[in-house]
N, C-alpha and C positions, 0 to 999 in steps of 0.2 A: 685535344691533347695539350693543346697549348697549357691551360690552367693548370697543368702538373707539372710546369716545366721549373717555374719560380718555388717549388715546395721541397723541402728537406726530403732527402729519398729516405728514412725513419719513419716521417710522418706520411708515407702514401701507404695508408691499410685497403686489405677486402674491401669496407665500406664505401673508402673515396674513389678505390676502383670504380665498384658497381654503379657508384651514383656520377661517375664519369660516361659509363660506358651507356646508363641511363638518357644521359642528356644527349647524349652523340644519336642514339635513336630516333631522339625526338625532332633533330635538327635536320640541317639539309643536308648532310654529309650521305653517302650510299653505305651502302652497307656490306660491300667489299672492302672501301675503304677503311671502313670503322673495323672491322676484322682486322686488315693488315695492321692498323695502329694500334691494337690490341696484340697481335703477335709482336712486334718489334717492343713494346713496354715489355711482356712476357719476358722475352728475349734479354734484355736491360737488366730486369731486376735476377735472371737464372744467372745472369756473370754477379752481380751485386751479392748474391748469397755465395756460388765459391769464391768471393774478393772478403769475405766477411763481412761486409758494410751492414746486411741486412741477416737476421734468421730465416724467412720463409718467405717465399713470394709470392707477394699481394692478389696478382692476378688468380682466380680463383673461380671465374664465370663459367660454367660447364658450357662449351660449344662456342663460344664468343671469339676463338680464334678459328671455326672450323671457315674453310675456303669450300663453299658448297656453291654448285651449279646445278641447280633442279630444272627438271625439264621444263619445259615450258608447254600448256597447253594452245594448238595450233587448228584454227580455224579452217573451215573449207572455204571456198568462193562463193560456192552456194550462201552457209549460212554469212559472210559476210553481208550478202543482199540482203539473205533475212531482215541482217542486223539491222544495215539502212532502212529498210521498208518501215521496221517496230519502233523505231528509235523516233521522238520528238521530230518535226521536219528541220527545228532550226540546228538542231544537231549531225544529221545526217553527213555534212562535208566533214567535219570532224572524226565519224570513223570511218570514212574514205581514207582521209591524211594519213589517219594512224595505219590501215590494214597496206594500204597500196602505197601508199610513200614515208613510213616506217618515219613519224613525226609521234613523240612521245606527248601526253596530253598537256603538260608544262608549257611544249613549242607550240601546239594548236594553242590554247591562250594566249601565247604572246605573239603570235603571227598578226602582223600589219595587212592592211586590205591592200597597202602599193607593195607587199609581198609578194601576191599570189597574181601572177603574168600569164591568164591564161591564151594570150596571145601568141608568148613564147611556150605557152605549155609548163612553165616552171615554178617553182615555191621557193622562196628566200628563208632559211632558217637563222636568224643571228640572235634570238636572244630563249628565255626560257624562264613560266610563270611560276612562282614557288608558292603556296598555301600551307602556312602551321597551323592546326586547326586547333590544338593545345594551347598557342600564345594568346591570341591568334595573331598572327604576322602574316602580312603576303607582302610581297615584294619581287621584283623582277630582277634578272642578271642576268652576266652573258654563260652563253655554256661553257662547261664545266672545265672545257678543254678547246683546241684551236680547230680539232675535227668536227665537233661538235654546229661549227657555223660552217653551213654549207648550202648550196641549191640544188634541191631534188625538183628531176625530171618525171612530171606529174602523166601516167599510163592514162590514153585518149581517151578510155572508155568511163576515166574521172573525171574529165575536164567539165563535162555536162552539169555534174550535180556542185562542182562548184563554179560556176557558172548560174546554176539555180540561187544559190545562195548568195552569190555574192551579188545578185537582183534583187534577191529577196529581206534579206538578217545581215548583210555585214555592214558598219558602221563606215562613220567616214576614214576614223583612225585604227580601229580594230576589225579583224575580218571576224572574230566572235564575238556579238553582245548581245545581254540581255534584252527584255522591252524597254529597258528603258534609257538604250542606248548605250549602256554602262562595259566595260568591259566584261565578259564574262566570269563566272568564279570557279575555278575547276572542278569543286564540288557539284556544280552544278550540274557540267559535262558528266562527271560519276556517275549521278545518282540518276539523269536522265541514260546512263546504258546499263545502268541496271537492272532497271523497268524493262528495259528494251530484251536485256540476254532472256527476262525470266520468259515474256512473251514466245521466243524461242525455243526456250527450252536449252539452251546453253550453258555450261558452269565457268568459261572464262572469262577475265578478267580485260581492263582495257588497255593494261600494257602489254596484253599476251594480243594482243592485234597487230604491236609491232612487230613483233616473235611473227604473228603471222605472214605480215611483209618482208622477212627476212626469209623467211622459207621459201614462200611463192615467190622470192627474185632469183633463191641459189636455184628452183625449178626451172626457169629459166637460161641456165645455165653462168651466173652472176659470180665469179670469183670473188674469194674473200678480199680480197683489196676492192675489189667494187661497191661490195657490203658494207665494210666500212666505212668508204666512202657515202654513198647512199644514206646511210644509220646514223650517222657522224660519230661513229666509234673512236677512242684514241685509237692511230695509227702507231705500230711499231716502225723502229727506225728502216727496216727493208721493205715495209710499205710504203715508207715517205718515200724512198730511193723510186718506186716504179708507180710512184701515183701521177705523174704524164700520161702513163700508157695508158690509160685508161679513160684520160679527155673521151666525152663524147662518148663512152659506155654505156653513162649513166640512160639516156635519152633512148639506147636500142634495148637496155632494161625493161623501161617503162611501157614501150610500144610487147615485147613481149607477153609483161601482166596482162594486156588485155587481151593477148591472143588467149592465154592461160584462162581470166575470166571469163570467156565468151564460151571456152569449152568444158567448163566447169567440174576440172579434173583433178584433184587434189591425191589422185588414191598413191601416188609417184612422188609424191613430196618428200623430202626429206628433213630429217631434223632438225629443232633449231640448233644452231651453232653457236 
């Protein structure tokens, strides 16, 4: 939105809109946020037409400000294993990370191999791998937000396969790389669970793996300040207030997942959130 801020509010039409709201897609921005910035412009220009400044207002994109929450599809335990069994081997800890410790594929890229402590049992989350495949641009940063960097307490019955892996495929500097050492490309992680869901027979996706670890924790009984936590969700300010109390949650979370995996009971699950 920045680019419309130096322009005469006359000269922002439909057009500059659309080819605003165009590039905001394309980029790394989410796409709640790109909604909101689209309602708040909305919003600007509906004062700008009763101020007279403007005749009609620009915004004009059918749906571009809707705030939609679609459910998300949510894996069993079962087919989680599937998934690992069908999936490439050098991939497999990757949808571990994603299903059982709710790391988006972004953080499995940019996870360091002095990340992952499977001594302490934990995962260091601080940064996150970005792929434009339009520019193409990749590039890494920190996340999005101060929740976002966190350590997730990795459920025992994970520790194994990434323990495989990190004997087997992780690099000195990266816990994901290619053969040829290289840092992973996250495309590559896609297109290897792609293969993997059809083998299965599954229609979801591999951010809905997260989705899937955020259910299987609240089965567990995981309060949303936990989830958060865990997720690296922004926290609202009455969850920054009681996010002490929950020191050391995280870790009786994790030890639950595998009670949960082991009985491989999903029928109790609740929605994602």
């Amino acid at each position: 939105m920045a680019e419309l801020l130096d322009m005469p509010i006359i000269s922002i039409t439909p057009p500059v809109i659309r080819a605003w709201h165009a590039r905001s897609l394309r980029g790394t921005g989410g796409r709640t946020s790109i909604s909101q910035s689209y309602r708040l412009m909305r919003s600007v220009f509906n004062v700008a037409v009763q101020d007279g400044a403007i005749l009609r207002n620009p915004c004009k994109i059918p749906g571009a400000g809707a705030q939609q929450s679609p459910e998300r599809s949510i894996a069993t335990p079962a087919q989680v294993a599937e998934l690992v069994e069908a999936i490439t081997p050098r991939f497999r800890a990757a949808v571990v990370l994603a299903a059982w410790c709710g790391l988006r594929r972004g953080e499995v890229c940019a996870l360091r191999t002095a990340d992952v402590d499977l001594d302490r049992g934990v995962v260091r989350v601080s940064k996150n791998w970005v792929e434009l495949l339009e520019e193409p641009t990749r590039f890494e940063k920190d996340p999005k937000s101060a929740a976002g960097r966190r350590t997730v307490a990795v459920p025992p019955h994970v520790i194994p396969v990434l323990r495989e892996h990190a004997n087997e495929y992780a690099g000195d500097e990266f816990f994901f790389v290619d053969r040829n050492g290289a840092r992973v490309r996250s495309n590559a992680v896609y297109q290897a669970f792609v293969r993997a869901r059809k083998k299965v027979g599954v229609t979801i996706s591999f951010h809905d793996l997260r989705h899937t670890g955020q259910s299987l924790a609240a089965a567990t009984g995981a309060s949303l300040v936990d989830l958060k936590q865990r997720l690296g969700h922004s926290s609202t300010a009455a969850a920054q207030r009681y996010m002490h109390a929950v020191e050391g949650r995280d870790a009786e979370i994790a030890k639950a997942l595998s009670v949960l995996a082991d009985r491989g009971d999903a029928t109790k699950l609740p929605k994602s959130i």
